[in-house]
LUMFI-9266 format. One line per field, with one value per residue (C-alpha): y, x, z. Coordinates in steps of 0.1 Angstrom, whole numbers. Each point is the difference from the previous one (the first is absolute). Layout:
N
c2: c(Y_...);
c1: c(X_...);
c3: c(Z_...);
//
This chain:
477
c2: c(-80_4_-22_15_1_6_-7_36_16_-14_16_36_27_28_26_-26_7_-20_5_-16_-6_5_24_5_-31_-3_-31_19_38_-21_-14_34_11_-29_1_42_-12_-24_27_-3_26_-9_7_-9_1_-7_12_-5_25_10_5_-18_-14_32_23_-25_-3_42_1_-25_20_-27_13_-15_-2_-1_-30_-32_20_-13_34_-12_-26_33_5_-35_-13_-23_-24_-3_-12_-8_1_-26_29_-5_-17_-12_25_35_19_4_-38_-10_27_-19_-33_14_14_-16_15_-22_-9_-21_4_13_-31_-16_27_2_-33_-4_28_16_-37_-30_0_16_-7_6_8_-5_11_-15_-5_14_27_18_0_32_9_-34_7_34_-15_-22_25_24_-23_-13_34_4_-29_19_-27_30_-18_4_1_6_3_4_32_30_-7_25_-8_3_29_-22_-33_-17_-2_-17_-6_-33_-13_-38_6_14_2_-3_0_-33_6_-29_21_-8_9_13_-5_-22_-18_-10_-13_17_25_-19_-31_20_16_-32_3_-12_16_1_10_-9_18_-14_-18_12_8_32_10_-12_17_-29_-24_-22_-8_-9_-33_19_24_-32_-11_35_-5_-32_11_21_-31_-11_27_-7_-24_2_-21_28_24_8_7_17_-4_7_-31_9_1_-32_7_2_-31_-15_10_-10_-37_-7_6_-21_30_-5_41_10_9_26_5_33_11_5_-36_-8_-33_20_5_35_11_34_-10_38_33_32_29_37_30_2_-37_-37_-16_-37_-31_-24_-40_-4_-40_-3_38_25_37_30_31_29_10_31_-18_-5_-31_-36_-5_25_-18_-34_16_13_-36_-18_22_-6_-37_-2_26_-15_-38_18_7_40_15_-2_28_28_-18_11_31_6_-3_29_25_-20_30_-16_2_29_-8_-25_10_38_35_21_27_13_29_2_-15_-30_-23_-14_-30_-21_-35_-26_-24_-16_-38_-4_-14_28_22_-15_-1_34_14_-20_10_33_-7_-15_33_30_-20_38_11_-6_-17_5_-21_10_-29_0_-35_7_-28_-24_-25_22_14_-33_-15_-32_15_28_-28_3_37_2_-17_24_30_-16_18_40_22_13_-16_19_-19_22_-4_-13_18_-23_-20_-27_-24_-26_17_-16_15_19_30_1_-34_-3_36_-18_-29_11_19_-30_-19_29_27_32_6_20_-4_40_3_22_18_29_-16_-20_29_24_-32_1_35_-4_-28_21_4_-5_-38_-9_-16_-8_-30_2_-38_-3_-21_34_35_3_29_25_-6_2_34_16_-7_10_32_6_-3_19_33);
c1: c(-296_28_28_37_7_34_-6_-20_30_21_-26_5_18_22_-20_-27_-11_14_-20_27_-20_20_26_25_12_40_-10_-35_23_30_-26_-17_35_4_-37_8_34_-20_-21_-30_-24_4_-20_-8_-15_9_-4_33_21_35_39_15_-21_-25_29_9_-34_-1_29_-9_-34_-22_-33_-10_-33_-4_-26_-17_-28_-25_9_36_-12_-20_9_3_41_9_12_9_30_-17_28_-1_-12_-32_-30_-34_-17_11_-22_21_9_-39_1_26_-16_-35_17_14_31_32_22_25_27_33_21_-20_4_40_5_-17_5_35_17_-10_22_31_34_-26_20_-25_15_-22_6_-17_28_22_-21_0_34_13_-21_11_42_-16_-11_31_26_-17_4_38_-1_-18_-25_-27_-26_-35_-11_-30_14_-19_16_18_35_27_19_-30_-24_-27_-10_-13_15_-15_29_-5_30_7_4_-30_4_-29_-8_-20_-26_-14_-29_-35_-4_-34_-32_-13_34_12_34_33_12_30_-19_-7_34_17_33_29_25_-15_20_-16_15_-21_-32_-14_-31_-24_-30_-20_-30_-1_22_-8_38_32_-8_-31_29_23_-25_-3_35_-4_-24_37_16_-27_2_33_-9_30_30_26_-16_20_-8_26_-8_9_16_2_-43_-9_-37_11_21_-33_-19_27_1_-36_9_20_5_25_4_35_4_24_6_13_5_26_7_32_-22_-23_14_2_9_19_27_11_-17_12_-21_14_-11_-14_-7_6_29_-3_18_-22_2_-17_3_41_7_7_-8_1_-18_-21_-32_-16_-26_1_-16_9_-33_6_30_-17_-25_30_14_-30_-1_40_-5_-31_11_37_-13_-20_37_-4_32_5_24_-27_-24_23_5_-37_2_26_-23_-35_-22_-26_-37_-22_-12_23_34_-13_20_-33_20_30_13_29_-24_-17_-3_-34_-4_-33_-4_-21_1_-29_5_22_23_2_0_26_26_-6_10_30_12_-2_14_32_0_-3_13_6_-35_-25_-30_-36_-21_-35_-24_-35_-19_-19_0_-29_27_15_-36_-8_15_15_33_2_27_22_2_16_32_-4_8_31_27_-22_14_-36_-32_-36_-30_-25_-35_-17_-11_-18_-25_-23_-24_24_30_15_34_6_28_-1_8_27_14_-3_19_27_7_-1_24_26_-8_-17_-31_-30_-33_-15_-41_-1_15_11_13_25_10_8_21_21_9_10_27_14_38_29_12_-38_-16_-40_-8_-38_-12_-35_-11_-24_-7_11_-33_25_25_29_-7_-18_30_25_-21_1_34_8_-17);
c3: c(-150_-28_4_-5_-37_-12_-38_2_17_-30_-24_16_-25_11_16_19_36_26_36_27_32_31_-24_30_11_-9_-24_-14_-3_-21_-24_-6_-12_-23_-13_-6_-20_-20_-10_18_16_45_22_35_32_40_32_17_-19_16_-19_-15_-22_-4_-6_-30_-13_0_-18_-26_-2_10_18_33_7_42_6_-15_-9_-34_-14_-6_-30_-13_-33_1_-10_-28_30_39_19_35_27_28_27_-17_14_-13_24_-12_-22_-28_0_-3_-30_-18_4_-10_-31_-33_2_-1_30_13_31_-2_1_-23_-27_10_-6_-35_-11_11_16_-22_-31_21_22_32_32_29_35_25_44_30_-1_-20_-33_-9_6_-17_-30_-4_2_-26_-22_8_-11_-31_-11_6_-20_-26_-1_-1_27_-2_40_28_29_34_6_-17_-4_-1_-26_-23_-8_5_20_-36_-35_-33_-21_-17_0_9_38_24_37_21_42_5_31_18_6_-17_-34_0_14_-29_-2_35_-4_-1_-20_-12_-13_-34_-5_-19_21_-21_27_32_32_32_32_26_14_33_18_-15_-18_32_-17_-29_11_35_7_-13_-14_-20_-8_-14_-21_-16_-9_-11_-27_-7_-6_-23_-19_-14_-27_-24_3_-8_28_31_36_19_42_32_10_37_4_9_-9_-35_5_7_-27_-21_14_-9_-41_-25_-16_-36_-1_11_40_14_34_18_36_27_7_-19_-14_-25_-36_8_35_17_11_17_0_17_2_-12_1_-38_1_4_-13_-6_-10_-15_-9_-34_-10_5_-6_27_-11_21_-5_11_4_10_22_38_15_-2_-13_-30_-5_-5_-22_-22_-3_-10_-26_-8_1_-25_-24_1_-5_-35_-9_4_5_37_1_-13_23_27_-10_4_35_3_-16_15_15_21_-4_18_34_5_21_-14_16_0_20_19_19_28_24_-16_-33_-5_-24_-8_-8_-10_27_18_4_31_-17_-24_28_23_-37_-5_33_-1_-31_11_36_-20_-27_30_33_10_3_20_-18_1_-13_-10_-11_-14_3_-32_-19_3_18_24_9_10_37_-23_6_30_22_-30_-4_32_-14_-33_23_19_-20_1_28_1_-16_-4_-9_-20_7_-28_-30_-17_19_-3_23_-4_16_33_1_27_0_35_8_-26_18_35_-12_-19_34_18_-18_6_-31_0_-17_4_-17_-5_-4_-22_-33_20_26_-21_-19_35_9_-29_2_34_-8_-31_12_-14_-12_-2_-25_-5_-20_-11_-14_-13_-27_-6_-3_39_5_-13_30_-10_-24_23_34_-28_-11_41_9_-35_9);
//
C-alpha cells in the first residue's frame, strides 16, 4: 500500500498530472482550480455530478470522468488527491493502492502546501461556513489584501470559488468532516489556523460521529490545532457547547467572543430588516458602529461580525471591512433567486440541519411577510436521512405557510427518516405540510399553489433530482 507522500507532490513541475478522486465535491472542485492556476494538468473522476460545482469545473476545462472505475488512473498521473467520498472498496481506489503512484488527501496537501507558511483564516462551525468564509475572503479584498481562498461554495462576488494568489492572507472553510479514508480525523486539524472563527457546535455527521460529545471532541482537536501564541479564535459566545470545549483548555492564544448577548466582545445590539438588506448597529470592544449589509438573516448577520471582530482586532481598517458588507453578494445556493414571474419567486438553499432549516425560513418569513411561503425540503444528507432528528424538524417548519417533504432521492439501507411522519406531525402541531411519493407528484403540487404573493423555498444540501429545474421548466412553458 503507498502511504501519502507530499515531498513527491513538492517535486511535481508545471505541466504534471494531477488525478483528484471524488473531483466534484465543493472542497475537491476549489482545489482543481487552484492546482490548474498553479499550472498543473487536472483531472478527475465522480459519480455524483450536479451545478454548481460541475458547471465550474466545465468552465475551467477540467474533464470529469463519471465513476471510480481502474481506467481513471490509465495513463497513470504524476499524483492523486483522494477526496473523503472515497472508500477502500471502489475499483478505482484498489487501483491506486496497487500502483506506485503518489497520493495524499486534500487537507493534507492544503495545509502544507497552500496554508503552512501563511496568515491562515480557517472558518469552522456546524453552520454558516461557507457563507462566513466567503465575507472572509470578500472583504479582504476591499481591503486590497488580494486573498488566496477555497471556499465550500461559489461566491458571487468572485468568478470562482478558489483563488491562488500568494499573498500573506489565505481564507479557507475548515470541515469537521473526516479527512480521508486513510486519515480519519478532521479536515481542519491540518490547516494550521492562525485565525480561526468558530460559529457553532452542535449535533451532525451522524454517519462518523456517535453524538455530540464525539462531535466536541472533534472540535477539540480545533482547539489543539492552534499552537501559536499570537493566533486568534473569534467564537460565538452565545453556544454553550463551545463554551465547554473552551473550559477544558488553558489555552494562551487570544479569545474573542461574539453573539447577541450584550456580554460577548462583539454583540448586535439592533437590526432592522429592509427591503435590500439588514441594517445593523453593532458593539465592537467599546465602539458602536452602524451599518449595512445586503444579507437577510440574523444568522448572516453574525457570520458578518465574526468576521468584523477578527479582521478589526488584526488592525485592518474597519471602515473598508464594512464597506464590504454593502456590496457582499452571497454565495450560490445559499438564499439564491433561481426565478420569478408575476406569480411566484423561487429561491434554493443549502439548508438541511434543522437548525439550518428552521433560520432559513425565518429569514425569509422576516424578508417577504407578504407572501405566502412554501417550503420544499429534501432529507438528503446522510443526517437528515437518518430518524436522529425527525421530532426536531417539526419546529424547523413552524414559521412556512406550507411545507413539502420530498421523498428521498438518495437512499441507502441505513435510512430511517420517514417523510410521512415528519408531514403528519408538523400537521399535528398546527402547520401544513404534505409529504408527496413521488417526483411528479411534488412537481403537479407546486404548480397548483403558483399565485400571486407566493414564494417556493427549495432546501437541499444536493442536486434536489432536478426539482426545482424541471417545476420551473413546467410552470415556464
Amino acid at each position: 500500500m503507498n502511504s501519502p507522500d507530499l515531498e513527491k507532490f513538492r517535486s511535481l513541475k508545471k505541466g504534471a498530472h494531477i488525478h483528484l478522486m471524488g473531483i466534484c465535491g465543493t472542497a475537491m472542485g476549489s482545489l482543481a482550480g487552484l492546482l490548474k492556476e498553479k499550472g498543473f494538468k487536472i483531472t478527475g473522476s465522480d459519480q455524483n455530478v450536479y451545478p454548481p460545482m460541475s458547471t465550474q469545473l466545465e468552465s475551467l476545462g477540467v474533464p470529469i470522468m463519471k465513476g471510480f472505475k481502474k481506467e481513471n488512473l490509465s495513463p497513470a498521473p504524476d499524483f492523486v488527491v483522494v477526496g473523503n467520498v472515497i472508500t477502500k472498496k471502489m475499483e478505482e481506489t484498489k487501483a491506486l493502492l496497487n500502483s506506485e503512484i503518489p497520493f495524499t488527501s486534500l487537507p493534507s496537501l492544503l495545509g502544507e502546501i497552500f496554508l503552512k507558511e501563511r496568515q491562515s483564516l480557517v472558518c469552522c462551525g456546524t453552520h454558516g461556513k461557507t457563507t462566513t468564509t466567503s465575507m472572509a475572503a470578500w472583504a479582504l479584498e476591499t481591503l486590497n489584501q488580494n486573498p488566496g481562498f477555497l471556499i465550500g461554495g461559489v461566491p458571487n462576488n468572485f468568478e470562482y470559488s478558489f483563488s491562488a494568489r500568494d499573498s500573506e492572507w489565505f481564507v479557507i472553510e475548515g470541515d469537521e468532516y473526516d479527512t480521508a479514508f486513510f486519515d480519519k480525523v478532521p479536515k481542519f486539524k491540518h490547516y494550521h489556523p492562525k485565525n480561526t472563527i468558530l460559529t457553532g457546535v452542535e449535533f451532525d455527521h451522524i454517519d462518523i460521529y456517535d453524538d455530540l460529545e464525539d462531535v466536541k471532541k472533534a472540535f477539540c482537536i480545533l482547539i489543539e490545532s492552534i499552537k501559536r501564541e499570537d493566533s486568534v479564535l473569534v467564537y460565538n459566545g452565545d453556544d454553550k457547547n463551545i463554551k465547554d470545549i473552551l473550559n477544558r483548555y488553558d489555552t494562551k492564544f487570544k479569545k474573542l467572543s461574539y453573539g447577541l448577548e450584550s456580554y460577548n466582545d462583539s454583540c448586535i445590539l439592533k437590526e432592522r430588516v429592509t427591503d435590500k438588506g439588514t441594517e445593523l448597529l453593532v458593539k465592537i470592544g467599546d465602539k458602536e458602529i452602524q451599518f449595512f449589509g445586503s444579507w437577510f438573516g440574523t444568522y448572516n448577520s453574525l457570520n458578518f461580525l465574526s468576521v468584523l471582530t477578527l479582521l478589526s482586532y488584526r488592525g485592518l481598517d474597519i471602515n473598508k471591512i464594512i464597506e464590504s458588507a454593502k456590496s457582499y453578494k452571497g454565495v450560490k445556493r445559499r438564499q439564491q433567486k433561481i426565478y420569478e414571474n408575476s406569480s411566484v419567486t423561487v429561491f434554493e438553499d443549502f439548508a438541511h440541519h434543522p437548525t439550518a432549516v428552521k433560520s432559513t425560513i425565518e429569514s425569509f418569513k422576516l424578508r417577504y411577510p407578504e407572501k405566502e411561503i412554501v417550503a420544499v425540503f429534501e432529507p438528503r444528507s446522510a443526517t437528515s436521512r437518518r430518524s436522529v432528528f425527525q421530532s426536531d424538524y417539526v419546529k424547523s417548519f413552524k414559521s412556512s405557510d406550507q411545507s413539502v417533504i420530498a421523498p428521498v432521492s438518495k437512499k441507502s439501507k441505513l435510512d430511517t427518516f420517514s417523510t410521512q411522519s415528519l408531514a403528519d406531525d408538523i400537521n399535528k402541531s398546527g402547520g401544513d405540510a404534505l409529504a408527496p411519493k413521488n417526483k411528479e407528484e411534488l412537481i403537479d403540487f407546486l404548480c397548483s399553489k403558483v399565485r400571486k404573493n407566493c414564494l417556493i423555498l427549495f432546501m437541499s444540501n444536493g442536486s434536489f433530482d432536478n426539482i426545482p429545474k424541471d417545476f420551473i421548466e413546467k410552470i415556464s412553458l
